[in-house]
C-alpha positions in Angstrom: 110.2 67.2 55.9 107.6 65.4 57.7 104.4 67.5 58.5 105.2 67.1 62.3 103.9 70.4 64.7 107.3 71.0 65.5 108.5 70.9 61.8 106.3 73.5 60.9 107.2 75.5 64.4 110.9 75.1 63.4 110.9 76.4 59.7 108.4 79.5 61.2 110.6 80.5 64.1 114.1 79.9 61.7 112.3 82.2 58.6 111.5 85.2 62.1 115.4 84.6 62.7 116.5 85.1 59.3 114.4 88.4 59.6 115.7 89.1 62.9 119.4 88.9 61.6 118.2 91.4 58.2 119.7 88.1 55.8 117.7 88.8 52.8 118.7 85.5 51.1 118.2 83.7 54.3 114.8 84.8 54.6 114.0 83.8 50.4 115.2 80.5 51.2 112.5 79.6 53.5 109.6 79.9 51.1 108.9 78.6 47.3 109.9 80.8 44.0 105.9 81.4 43.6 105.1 82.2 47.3 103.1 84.9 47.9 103.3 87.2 51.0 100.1 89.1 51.3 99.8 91.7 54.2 96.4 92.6 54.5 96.2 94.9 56.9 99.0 97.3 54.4 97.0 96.3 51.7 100.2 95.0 50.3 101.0 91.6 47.8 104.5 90.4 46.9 104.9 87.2 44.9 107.6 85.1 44.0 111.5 85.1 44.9 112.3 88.2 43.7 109.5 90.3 44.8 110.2 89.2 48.8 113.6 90.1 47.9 113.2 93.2 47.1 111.2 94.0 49.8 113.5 92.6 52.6 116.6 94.1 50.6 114.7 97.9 51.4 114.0 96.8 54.7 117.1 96.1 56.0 118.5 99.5 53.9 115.9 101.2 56.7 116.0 98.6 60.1 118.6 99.0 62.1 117.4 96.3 64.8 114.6 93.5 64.9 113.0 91.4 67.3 110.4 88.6 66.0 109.3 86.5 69.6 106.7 85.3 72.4 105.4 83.2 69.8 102.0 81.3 70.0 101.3 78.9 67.0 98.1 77.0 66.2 99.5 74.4 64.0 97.4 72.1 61.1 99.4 69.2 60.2 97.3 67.9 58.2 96.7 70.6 55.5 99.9 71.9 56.0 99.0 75.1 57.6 99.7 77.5 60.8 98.9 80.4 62.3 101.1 82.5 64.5 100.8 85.6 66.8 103.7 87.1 67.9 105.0 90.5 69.6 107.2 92.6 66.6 109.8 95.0 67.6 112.2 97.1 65.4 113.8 100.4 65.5 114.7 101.8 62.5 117.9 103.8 61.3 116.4 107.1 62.0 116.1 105.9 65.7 112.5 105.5 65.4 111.0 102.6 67.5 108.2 100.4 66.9 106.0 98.0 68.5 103.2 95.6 67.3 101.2 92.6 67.6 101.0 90.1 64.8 99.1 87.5 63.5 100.9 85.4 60.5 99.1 82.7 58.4 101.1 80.3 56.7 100.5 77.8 54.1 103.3 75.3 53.4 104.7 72.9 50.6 107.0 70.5 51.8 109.3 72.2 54.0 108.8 75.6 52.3 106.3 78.7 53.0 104.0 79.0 50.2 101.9 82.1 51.3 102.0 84.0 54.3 99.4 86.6 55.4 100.6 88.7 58.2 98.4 91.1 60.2 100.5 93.7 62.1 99.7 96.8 64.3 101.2 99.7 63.7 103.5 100.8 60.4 104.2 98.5 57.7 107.5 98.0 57.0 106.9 94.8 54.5 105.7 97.6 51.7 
């Protein structure tokens, strides 16, 4: 992948369909097998493959719909970096309804996320 703005933009706004669409091993294959997916704001840390697996696998046990959109991104090309904010909607199976505001920090190798830090309003539901 070249380190291109809309490279980066792509591979952020495909990994937010993945999660859209609740396709756990379509969301893995975006990042690394050591990323690390920090979410500050939950005080929450889950690193490598398996780890973000797990976490998107009891997600989509508890989301029943998921909207990831009206994305702005601030995009480094040259350290391979970007930041994202972004309006989050989901309601879950028990008809409960949420909506946030984001901010995502992304660090990539290649054409993979290597860590992500996401800073979200409102319940966690990356715990």
């Amino acid at each position: 992948m070249t380190n291109s703005r809309q490279s980066f933009v792509t591979l952020i706004e495909s990994y937010y369909m993945a999660v859209d669409r609740l396709d756990t091993e379509a969301i893995v294959s975006h990042f690394t097998a050591d990323a690390v997916m920090a979410i500050p704001s939950g005080n929450v840390c889950h690193e490598g493959h398996e780890a973000i697996r797990a976490t998107y696998v009891r997600r989509a046990s508890e989301v029943d719909e998921s909207f990831h959109g009206d994305f702005t991104h601030v995009v480094d090309t040259d350290n391979g970096r970007a930041a994202t904010r972004l309006a989050a909607r989901r309601k879950t199976k028990d008809g409960r309804s949420f909506d946030m505001d984001c901010i995502a920090m992304f660090a990539f190798d290649g054409d993979l996320i290597k860590n992500i830090a996401i800073w979200m309003s409102g319940e966690n539901s990356l715990k």
